[in-house]
ROMAR-830424 format. One record per residue (C-alpha): x, y, z; residue in one letter. Coordinates in pm, whole numbers, padded with zeros to 5 digits, always signed. Each point is the difference from the previous one (the first is absolute). Layout:
BEGIN
XYZA ...
//
This chain:
BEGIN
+01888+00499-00423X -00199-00265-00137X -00355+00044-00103X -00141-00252+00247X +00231+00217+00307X -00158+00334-00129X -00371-00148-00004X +00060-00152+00341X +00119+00362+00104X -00276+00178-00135X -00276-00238+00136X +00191+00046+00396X -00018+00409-00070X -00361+00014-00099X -00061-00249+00313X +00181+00223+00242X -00118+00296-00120X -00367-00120+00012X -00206+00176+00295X -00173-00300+00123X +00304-00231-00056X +00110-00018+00339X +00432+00136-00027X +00241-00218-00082X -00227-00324+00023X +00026-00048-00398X +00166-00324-00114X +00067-00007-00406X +00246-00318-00124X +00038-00183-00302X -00138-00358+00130X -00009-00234-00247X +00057-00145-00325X -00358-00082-00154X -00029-00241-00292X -00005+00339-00235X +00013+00238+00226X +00238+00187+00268X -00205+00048+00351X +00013+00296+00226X -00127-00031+00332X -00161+00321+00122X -00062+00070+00395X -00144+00246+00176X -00115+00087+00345X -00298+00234-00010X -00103+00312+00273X -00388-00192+00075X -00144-00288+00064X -00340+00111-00102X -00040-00248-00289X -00188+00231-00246X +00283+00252+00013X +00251-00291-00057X -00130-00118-00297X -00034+00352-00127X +00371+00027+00091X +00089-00286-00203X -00237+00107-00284X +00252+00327-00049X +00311-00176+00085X -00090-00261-00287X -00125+00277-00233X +00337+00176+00074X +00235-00282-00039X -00136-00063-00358X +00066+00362-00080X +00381-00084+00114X -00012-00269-00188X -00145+00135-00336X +00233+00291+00055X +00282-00227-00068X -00131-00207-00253X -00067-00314+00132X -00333-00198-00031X -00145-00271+00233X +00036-00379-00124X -00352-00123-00034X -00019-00378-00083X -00077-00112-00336X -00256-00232-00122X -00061-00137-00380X -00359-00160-00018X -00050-00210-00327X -00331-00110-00146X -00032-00302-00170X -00276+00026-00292X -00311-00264+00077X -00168-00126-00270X 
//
């Protein structure tokens, strides 16, 4: 099993094992092909609508995932910049 299969796997298991992920409503795929990056696509269905609790629910869910992902050694692409001074005179 590939390591992008086993990520994927682990991200639907946390998901459906979540308490106020509402069952079997997770959706985890590899999406896309980024410029320097491979994209999942992570969606979930969650057991409010109370939008306090939801974004607390997404707070742990996010927190979570990047445990996954640091579990298996793999870091987030951030986008690069290179700023160059000129001297003035």
């Amino acid at each position: 099993m590939d390591k992008m299969e086993i990520l994927i796997d682990r991200i639907k298991d946390m998901l459906n094992s979540h308490p106020m992920v509402k069952e079997e409503s997770a959706i985890v795929i590899f999406s896309n092909f980024g410029p320097a990056s491979l994209e999942i696509s992570v969606n979930y269905y969650t057991n409010t609508s109370v939008y306090a609790e939801y974004m607390s629910i997404m707070n742990d869910v996010n927190f979570k995932i990047m445990e996954i992902l640091r579990g298996e050694g793999i870091d987030f692409a951030f986008p690069r910049m290179n700023i160059y001074m000129n001297e003035r005179n």
